[in-house]
PyMOL CGO cylinders between C-alpha atoms (Angstrom):
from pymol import cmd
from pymol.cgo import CYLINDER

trace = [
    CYLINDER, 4.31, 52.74, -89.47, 7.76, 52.97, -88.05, 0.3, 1, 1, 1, 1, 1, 1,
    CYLINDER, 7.76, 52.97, -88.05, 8.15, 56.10, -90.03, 0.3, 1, 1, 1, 1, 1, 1,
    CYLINDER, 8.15, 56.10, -90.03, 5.74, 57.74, -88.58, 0.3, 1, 1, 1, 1, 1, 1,
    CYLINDER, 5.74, 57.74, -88.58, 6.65, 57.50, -85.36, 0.3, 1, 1, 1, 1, 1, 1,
    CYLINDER, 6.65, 57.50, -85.36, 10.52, 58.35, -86.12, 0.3, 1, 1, 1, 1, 1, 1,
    CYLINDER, 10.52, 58.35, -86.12, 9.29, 61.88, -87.82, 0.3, 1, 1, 1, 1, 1, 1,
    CYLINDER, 9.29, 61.88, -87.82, 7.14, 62.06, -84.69, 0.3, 1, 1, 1, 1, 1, 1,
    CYLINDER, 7.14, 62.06, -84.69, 9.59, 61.88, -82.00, 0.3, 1, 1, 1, 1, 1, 1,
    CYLINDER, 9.59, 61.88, -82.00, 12.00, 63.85, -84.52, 0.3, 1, 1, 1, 1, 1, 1,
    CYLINDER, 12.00, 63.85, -84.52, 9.93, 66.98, -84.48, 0.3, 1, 1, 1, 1, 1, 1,
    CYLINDER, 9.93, 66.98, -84.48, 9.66, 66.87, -80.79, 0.3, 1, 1, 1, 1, 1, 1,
    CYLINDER, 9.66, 66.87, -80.79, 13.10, 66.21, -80.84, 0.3, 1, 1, 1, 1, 1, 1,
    CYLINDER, 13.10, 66.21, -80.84, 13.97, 69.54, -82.61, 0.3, 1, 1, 1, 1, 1, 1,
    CYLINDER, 13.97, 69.54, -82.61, 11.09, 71.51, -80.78, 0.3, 1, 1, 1, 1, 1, 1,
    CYLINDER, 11.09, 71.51, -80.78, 12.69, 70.37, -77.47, 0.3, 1, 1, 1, 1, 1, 1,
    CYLINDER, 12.69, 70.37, -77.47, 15.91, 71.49, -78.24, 0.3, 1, 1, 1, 1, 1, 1,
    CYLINDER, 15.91, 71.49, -78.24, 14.70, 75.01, -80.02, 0.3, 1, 1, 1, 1, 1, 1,
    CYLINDER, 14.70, 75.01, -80.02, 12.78, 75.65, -76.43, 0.3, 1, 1, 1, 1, 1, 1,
    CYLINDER, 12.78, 75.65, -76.43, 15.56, 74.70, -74.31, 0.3, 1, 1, 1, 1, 1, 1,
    CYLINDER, 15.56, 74.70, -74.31, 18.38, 76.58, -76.55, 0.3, 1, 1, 1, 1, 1, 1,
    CYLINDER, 18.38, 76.58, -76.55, 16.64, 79.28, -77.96, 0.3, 1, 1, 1, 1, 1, 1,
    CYLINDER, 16.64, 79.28, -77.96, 13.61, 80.17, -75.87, 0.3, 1, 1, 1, 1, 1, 1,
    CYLINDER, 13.61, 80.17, -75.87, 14.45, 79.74, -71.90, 0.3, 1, 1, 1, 1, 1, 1,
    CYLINDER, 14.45, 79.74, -71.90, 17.68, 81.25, -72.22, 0.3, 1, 1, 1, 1, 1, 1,
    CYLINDER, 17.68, 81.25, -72.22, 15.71, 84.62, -73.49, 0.3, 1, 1, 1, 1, 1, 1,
    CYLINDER, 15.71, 84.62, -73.49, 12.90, 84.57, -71.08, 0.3, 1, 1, 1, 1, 1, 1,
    CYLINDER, 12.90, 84.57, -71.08, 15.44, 83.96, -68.84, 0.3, 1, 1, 1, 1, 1, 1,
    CYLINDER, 15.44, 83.96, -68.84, 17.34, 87.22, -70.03, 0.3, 1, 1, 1, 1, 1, 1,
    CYLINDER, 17.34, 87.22, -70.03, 14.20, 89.17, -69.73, 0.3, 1, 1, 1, 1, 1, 1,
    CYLINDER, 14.20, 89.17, -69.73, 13.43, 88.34, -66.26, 0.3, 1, 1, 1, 1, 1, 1,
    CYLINDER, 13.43, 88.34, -66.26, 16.54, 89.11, -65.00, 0.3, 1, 1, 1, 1, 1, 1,
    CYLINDER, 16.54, 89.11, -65.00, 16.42, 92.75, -66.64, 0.3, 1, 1, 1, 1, 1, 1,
    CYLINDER, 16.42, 92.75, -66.64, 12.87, 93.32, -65.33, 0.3, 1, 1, 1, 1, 1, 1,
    CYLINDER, 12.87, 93.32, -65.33, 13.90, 92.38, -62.10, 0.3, 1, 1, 1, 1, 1, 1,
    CYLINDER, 13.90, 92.38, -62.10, 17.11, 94.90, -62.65, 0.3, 1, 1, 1, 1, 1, 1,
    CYLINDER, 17.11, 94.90, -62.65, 14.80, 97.58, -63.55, 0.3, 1, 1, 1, 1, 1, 1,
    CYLINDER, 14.80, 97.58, -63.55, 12.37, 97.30, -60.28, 0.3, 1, 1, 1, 1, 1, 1,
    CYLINDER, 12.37, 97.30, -60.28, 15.24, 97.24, -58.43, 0.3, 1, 1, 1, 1, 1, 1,
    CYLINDER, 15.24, 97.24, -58.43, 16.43, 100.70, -59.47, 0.3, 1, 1, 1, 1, 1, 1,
    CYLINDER, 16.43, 100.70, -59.47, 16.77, 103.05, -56.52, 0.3, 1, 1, 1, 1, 1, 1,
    CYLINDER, 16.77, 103.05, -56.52, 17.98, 107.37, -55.91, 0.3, 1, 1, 1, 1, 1, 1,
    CYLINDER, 17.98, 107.37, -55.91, 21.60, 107.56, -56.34, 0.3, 1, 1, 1, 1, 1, 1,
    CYLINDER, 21.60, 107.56, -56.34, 22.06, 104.49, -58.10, 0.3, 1, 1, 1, 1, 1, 1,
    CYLINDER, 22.06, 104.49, -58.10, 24.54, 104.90, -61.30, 0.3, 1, 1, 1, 1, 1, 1,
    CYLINDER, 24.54, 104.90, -61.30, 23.42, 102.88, -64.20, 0.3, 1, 1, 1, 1, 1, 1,
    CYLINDER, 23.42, 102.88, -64.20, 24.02, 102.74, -67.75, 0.3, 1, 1, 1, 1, 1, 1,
    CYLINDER, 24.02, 102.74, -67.75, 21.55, 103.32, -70.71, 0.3, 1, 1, 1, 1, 1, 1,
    CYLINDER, 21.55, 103.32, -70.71, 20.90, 100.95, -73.86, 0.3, 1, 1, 1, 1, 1, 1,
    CYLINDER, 20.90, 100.95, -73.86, 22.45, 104.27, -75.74, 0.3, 1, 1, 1, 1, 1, 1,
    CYLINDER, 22.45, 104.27, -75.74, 25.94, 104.08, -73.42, 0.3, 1, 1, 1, 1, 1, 1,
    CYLINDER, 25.94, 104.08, -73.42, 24.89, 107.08, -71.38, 0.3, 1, 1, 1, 1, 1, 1,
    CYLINDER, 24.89, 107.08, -71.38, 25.96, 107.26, -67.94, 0.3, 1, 1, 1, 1, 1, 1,
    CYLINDER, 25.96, 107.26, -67.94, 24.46, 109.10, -65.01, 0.3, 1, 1, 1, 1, 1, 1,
    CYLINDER, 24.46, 109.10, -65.01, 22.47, 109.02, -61.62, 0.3, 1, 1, 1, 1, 1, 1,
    CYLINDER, 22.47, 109.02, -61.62, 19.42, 108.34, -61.08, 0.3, 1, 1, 1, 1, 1, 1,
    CYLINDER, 19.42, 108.34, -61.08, 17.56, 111.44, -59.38, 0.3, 1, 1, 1, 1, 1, 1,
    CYLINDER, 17.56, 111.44, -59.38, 14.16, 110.69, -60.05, 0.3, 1, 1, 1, 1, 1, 1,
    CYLINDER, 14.16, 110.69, -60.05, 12.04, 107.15, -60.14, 0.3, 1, 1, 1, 1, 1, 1,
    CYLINDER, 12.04, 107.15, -60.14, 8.43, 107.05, -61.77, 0.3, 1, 1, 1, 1, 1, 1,
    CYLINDER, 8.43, 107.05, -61.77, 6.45, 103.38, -62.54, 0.3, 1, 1, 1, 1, 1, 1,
    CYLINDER, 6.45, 103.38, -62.54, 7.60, 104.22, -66.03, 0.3, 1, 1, 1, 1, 1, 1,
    CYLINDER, 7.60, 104.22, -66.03, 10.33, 106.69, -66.44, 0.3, 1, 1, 1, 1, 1, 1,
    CYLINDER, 10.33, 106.69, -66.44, 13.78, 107.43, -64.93, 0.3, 1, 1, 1, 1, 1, 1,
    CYLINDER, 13.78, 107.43, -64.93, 15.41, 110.77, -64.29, 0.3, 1, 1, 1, 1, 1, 1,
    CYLINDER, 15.41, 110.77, -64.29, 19.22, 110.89, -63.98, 0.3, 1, 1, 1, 1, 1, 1,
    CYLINDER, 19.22, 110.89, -63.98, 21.91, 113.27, -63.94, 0.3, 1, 1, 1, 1, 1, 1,
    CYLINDER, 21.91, 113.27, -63.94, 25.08, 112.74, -66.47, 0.3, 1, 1, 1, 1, 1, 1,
    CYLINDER, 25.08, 112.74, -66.47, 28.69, 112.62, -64.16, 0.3, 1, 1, 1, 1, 1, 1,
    CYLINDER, 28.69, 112.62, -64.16, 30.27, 115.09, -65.84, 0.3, 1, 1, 1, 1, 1, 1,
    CYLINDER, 30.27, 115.09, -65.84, 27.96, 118.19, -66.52, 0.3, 1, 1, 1, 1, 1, 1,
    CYLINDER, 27.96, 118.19, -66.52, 25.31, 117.83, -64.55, 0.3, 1, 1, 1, 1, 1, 1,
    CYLINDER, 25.31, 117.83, -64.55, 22.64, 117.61, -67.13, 0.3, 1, 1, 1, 1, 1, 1,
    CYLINDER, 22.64, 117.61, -67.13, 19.31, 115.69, -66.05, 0.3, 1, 1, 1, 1, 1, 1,
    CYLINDER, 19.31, 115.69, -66.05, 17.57, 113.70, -68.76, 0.3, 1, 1, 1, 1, 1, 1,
    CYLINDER, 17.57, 113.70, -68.76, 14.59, 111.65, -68.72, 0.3, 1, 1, 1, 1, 1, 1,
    CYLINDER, 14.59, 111.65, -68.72, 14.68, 108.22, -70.05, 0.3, 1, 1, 1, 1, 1, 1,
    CYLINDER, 14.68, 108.22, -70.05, 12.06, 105.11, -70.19, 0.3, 1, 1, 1, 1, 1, 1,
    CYLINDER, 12.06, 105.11, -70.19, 12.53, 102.28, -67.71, 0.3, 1, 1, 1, 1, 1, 1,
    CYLINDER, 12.53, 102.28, -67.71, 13.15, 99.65, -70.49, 0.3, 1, 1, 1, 1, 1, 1,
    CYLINDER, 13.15, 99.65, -70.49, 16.07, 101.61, -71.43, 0.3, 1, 1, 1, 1, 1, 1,
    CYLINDER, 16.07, 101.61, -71.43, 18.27, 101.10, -68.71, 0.3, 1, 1, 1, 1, 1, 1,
    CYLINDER, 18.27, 101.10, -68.71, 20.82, 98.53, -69.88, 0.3, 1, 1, 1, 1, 1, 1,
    CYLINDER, 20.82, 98.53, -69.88, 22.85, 98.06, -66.51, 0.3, 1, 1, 1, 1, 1, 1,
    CYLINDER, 22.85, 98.06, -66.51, 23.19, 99.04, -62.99, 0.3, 1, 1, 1, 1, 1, 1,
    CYLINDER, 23.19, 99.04, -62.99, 26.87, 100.47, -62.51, 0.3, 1, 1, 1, 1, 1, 1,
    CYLINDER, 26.87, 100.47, -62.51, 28.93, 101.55, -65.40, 0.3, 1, 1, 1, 1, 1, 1,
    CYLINDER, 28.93, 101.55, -65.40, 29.28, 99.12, -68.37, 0.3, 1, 1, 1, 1, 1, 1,
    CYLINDER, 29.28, 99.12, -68.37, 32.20, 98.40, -70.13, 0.3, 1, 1, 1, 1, 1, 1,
    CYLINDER, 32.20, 98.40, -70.13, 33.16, 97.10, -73.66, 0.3, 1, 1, 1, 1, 1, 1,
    CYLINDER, 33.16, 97.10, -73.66, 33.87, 93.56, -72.30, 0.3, 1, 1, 1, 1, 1, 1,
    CYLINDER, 33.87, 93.56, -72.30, 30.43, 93.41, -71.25, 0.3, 1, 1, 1, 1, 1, 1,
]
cmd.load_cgo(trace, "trace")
């Protein structure tokens, strides 16, 4: 009987710490990003998930239009695929 109850509390055990290591850390991750990303406002410089820098020109519910620093070139880009607001750096 007392077996049964140790492999029991030991699954719980390793459930527990798989949620608490694992799984709110990421949700937490994702929250913060979504909250990034509704954030986003005209002239704000962000960073892509692809490294490419710009300003935003143009919002949408789903996309994002900026304009690159150096030439001036407007691309469109997804809302998921903003990485950062501001410019990113290795370290990061």
């Amino acid at each position: 009987m007392n077996g049964n109850y140790f492999t029991i509390i030991y699954l719980v055990v390793i459930i527990a710490v798989f949620y608490f290591l694992l799984i709110l850390p990421e949700k937490n991750r994702k929250k913060a990003a979504q909250q990034m990303r509704d954030s986003l406002k005209v002239g704000d410089e962000i960073t892509t998930i692809g490294g490419i820098i710009g300003s935003i020109v143009e919002l949408t519910d789903d996309t994002v239009v900026i304009e690159t620093i150096e030439d001036r070139v407007r691309v469109q880009f997804a809302r998921w695929a903003i990485s950062s607001v501001g410019k990113q750096t290795n370290a990061q």
